[in-house]
Structure formats: C-alpha cells, structure tokens
C-alpha positions as CSV (number, residue, x, y, z in Angstrom):
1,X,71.6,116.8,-66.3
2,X,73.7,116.7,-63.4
3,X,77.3,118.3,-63.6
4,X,80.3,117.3,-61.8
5,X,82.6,114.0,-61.2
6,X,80.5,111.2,-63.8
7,X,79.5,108.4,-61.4
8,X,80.7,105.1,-62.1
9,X,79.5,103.0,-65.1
10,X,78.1,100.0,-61.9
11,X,76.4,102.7,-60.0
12,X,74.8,104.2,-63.0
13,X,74.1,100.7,-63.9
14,X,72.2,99.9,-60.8
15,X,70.4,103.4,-60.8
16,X,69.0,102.6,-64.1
17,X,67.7,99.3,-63.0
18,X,66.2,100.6,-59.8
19,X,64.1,103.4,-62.4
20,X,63.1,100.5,-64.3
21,X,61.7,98.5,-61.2
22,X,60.1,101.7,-60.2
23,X,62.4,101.9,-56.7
24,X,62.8,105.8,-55.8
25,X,66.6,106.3,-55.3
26,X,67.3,108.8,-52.0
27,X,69.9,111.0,-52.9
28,X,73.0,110.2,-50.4
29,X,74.4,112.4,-48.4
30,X,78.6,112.7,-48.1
31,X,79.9,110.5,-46.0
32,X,81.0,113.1,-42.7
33,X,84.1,112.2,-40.9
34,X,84.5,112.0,-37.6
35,X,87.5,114.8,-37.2
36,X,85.5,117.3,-40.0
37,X,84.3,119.2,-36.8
38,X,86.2,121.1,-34.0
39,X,85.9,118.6,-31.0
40,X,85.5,119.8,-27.7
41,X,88.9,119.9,-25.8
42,X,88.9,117.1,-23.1
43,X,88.4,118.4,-19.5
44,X,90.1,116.2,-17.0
45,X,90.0,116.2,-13.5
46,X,93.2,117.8,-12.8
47,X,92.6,120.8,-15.7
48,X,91.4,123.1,-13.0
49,X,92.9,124.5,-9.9
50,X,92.9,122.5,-7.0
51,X,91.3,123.5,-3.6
52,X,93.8,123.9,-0.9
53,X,93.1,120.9,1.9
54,X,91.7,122.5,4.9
55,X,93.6,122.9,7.9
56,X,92.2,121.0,11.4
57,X,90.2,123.6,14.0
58,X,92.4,124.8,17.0
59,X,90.1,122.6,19.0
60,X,90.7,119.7,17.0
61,X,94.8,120.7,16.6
62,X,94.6,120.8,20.7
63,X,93.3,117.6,21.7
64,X,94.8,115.3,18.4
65,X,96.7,112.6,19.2
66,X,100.9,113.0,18.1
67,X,102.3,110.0,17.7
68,X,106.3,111.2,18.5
69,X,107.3,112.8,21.6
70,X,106.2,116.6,21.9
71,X,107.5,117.6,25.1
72,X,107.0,121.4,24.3
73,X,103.1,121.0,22.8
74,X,102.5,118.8,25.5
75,X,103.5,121.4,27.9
76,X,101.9,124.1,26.0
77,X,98.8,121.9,26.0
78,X,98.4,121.3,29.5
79,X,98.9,125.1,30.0
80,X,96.0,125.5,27.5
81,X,93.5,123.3,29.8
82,X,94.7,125.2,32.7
83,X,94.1,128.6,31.7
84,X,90.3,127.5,30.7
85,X,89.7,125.5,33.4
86,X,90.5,128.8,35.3
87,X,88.0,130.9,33.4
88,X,85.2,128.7,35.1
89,X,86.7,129.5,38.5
90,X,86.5,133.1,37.6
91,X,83.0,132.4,36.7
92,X,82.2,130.7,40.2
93,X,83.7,133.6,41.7
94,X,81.1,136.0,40.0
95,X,78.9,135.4,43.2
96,X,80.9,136.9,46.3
97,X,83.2,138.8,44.0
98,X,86.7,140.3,45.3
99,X,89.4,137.9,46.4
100,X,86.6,135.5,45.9
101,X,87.9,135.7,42.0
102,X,91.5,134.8,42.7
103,X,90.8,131.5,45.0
104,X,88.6,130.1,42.6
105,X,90.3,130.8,39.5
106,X,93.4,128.9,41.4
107,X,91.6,126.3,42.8
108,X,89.4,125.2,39.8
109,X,92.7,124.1,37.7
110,X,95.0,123.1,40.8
111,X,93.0,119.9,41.0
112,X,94.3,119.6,37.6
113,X,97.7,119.8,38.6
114,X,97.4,117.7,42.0
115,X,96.2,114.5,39.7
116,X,98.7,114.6,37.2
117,X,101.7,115.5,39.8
118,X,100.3,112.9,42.3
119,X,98.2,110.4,40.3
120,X,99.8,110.0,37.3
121,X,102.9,108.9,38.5
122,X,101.5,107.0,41.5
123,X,99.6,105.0,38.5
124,X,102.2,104.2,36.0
125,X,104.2,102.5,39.6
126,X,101.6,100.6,40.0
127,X,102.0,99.3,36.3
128,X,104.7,98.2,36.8
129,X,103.7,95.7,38.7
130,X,102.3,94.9,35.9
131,X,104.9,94.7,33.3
132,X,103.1,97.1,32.0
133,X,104.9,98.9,29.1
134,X,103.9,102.7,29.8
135,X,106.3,104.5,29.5
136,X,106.6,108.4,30.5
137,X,106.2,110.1,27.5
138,X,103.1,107.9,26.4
139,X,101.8,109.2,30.1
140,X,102.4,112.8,29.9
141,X,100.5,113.0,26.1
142,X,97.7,111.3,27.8
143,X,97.4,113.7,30.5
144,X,98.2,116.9,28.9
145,X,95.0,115.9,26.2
146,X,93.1,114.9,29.4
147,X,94.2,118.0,30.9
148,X,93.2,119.7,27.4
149,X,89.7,118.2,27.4
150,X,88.8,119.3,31.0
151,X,89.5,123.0,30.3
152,X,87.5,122.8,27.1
153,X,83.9,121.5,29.0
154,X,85.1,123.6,32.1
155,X,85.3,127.0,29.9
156,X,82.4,126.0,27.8
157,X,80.3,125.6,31.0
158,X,81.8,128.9,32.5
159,X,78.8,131.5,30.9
160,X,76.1,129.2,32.3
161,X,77.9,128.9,35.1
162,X,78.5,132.8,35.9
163,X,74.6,132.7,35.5
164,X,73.5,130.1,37.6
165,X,76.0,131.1,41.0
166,X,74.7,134.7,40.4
167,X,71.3,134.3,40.0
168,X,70.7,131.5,42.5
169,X,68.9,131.8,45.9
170,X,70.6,130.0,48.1
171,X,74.1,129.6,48.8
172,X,73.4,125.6,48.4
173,X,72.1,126.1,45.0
174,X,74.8,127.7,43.9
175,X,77.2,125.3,45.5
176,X,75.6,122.6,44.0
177,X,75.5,124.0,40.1
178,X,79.2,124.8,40.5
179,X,80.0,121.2,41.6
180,X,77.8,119.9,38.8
181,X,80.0,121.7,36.2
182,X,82.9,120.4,37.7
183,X,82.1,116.9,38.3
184,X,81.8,117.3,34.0
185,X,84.3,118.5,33.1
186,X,85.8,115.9,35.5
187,X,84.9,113.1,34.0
188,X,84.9,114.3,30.8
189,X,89.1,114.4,31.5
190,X,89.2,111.4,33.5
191,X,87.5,109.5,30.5
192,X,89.9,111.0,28.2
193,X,92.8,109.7,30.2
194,X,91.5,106.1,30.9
195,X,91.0,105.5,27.2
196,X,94.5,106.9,26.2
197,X,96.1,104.9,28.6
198,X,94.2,102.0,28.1
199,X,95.0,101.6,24.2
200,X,98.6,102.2,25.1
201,X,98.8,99.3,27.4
202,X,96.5,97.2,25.1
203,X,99.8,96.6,22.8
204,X,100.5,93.5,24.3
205,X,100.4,91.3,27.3
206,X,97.8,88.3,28.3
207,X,94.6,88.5,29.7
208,X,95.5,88.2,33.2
209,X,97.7,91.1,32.7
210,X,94.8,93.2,30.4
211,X,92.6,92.6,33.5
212,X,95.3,93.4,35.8
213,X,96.0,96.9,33.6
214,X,92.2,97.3,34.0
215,X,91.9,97.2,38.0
216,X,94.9,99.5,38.4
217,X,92.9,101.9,35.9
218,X,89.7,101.6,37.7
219,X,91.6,102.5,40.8
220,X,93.2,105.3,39.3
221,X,89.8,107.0,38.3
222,X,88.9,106.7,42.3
223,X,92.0,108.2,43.5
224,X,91.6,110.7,40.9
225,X,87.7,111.6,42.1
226,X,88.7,111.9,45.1
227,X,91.8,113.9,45.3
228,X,90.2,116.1,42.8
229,X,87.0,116.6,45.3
230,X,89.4,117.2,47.8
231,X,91.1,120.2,46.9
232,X,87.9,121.9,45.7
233,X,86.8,121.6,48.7
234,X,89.4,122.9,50.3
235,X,90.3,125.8,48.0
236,X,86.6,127.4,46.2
237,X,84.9,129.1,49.3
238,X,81.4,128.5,47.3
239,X,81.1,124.7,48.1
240,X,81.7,125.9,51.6
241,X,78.5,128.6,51.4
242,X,80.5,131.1,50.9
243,X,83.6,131.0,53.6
244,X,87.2,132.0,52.5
C-alpha cells in the first residue's frame, strides 16, 4: 500500500478499470519544469572583450589617399619618396664608389623634383584650357603619393640593384640594369599620378572635354619620360660608362 497524498477518486477509478482490462499502468514520472534547473547564463556577442581594430601599415599610411588638404603630410610624403629613391642612387653608386655615391644619390630623386616643379604645373595650365577643375591642392596630393610610390619600387629594387652594378662585366651591363630599375620605378610613379589625376578630373565635364583631359594626360606622361631621362642622364655617371 502506497503512502502519501491519496490520488483522486477518477484516477483511481480509471486505474482499476485499466487492471480489469488487463492494461499495465507505467508509473509517471513528475512533471519537470523548465526553470527546476540552473540554466546556462547567455553569452552574447558583446560579453567578451573586444579586439582593438588594427592600425594601417606605414606603407599603406604613406601612399592612402586624404581626402582634406594636408599640406604638411604632403610635404612630409614627398620627402619620404625622396629619401628612398636616393637609397637606389646610393646603390648605383656601389660600382665606382667615392663621389660616385653623392652624384647618384642626388640625381636618382632630382628627376623627381624636375617633374613635379616643371611638369606638374606646366600640366594643370594646360587644363585649363580645359575647364578642367584641378585645382592645386588636388595636384600636389597626387604628386607627393606619386612621388611616394616611386621611392617605394626605387628602394625596394636598391639590394638587387647594389648586386647587379657590382657584379656586372661590363660597364653597359651595369648601365643598362640601373636604367631598368629606374624606368620601374618610373612608371610605377607616373601610373600613380595619371590615375589620381584622372579620377579628379572625371567629376564632371562632357565627353569632348574627358577626351580632351585624356590627351593633355597622355602628353604629360611623355614630357614626364623624357625630362625624367634627361636628367639621369645628365647627372648618374653610370649610364655614361662610368664618367663624372
């Protein structure tokens, strides 16, 4: 005989009628609710600490666009791609050594400064003609990063550079491999420009003006090739065999 709360008189009435129709009767367990348990505390995304954002690379920080005038970091960025662009003159120098070192570490980033003192400017006149809406600001940010971007390839390529001029035969050879590097770095700049200057003057204007943008552009890049060639040649003795 079972001891505790006496069942009601219906269920005992059905649990006799179930023994009578021979119907085994499972014993029930209680009824659990759903807060009888500790529950797990809730973990949301925001319980734990958060990782600090990462900050961009110095290479990244020095060629990002800025979209409000910066006439200090422009400065300081143009200063940047000088000073590498100089390490590969340095490196060009390795081969006749002495004053050889200080003509080439000038004259590798003064074509740098004869295209954005000379070119530059010459190129947003031209715009004008134009109605271009360049305006000065817009044009030194574009050269300073282009300015940023040659000194990056130029120092990059300055180890295999050192290498090549040292270890080369021929004065030609050497020459040549130190041009190569150059003409890079070049372009590399040159391409840099073009598309800043390009996307600022794609604002507005029709499509004879776009294509009139796009010729004074194109002419640019010539002007800038070949003033560029020009005082290399005139100022790194090794694309002259040697001469100071």
């Amino acid at each position: 005989m079972e001891t505790g709360v006496p069942e009601p008189a219906e269920r005992r009435g059905d649990a006799t009628a179930a023994r009578a129709a021979g119907v085994a009767i499972e014993p029930t367990a209680p009824a659990t609710s759903a807060s009888a348990g500790p529950t797990a505390p809730a973990t949301s995304a925001s319980a734990g600490p958060t990782a600090p954002a990462g900050h961009a690379g110095w290479t990244a920080s020095l060629l990002a666009e800025r979209p409000a005038l910066d006439l200090r970091g422009d400065l300081s960025r143009f200063g940047v791609g000088l000073g590498l662009a100089s390490l590969y003159g340095l490196a060009l120098g390795v081969r006749q050594g002495g004053v050889s070192f200080a003509y080439h570490a000038a004259g590798v980033p003064a074509a740098l400064v004869a295209v954005a003192c000379l070119g530059v400017p010459a190129l947003t006149i031209v715009l004008t003609l134009f109605d271009a809406t360049l305006d000065a600001p817009r044009a030194l940010s574009a050269t300073a990063r282009a300015a940023a971007a040659t000194g990056l390839v130029l120092g990059g390529l300055a180890p295999a550079a050192a290498l090549f001029v040292v270890t080369s035969a021929s004065n030609f050879t050497a020459a040549f491999m130190g041009l190569l590097g150059l003409a890079v770095g070049g372009a590399v700049g040159i391409c840099v420009l073009l598309r800043d200057l390009r996307a600022a003057l794609q604002r507005g204007g029709g499509r004879l003006l776009l294509a009139g943008h796009g010729a004074a552009l194109l002419g640019f890049a010539g002007f800038a090739v070949a003033l560029a060639l020009r005082v290399w040649w005139g100022t790194l003795p090794i694309l002259k065999g040697g001469v100071l």
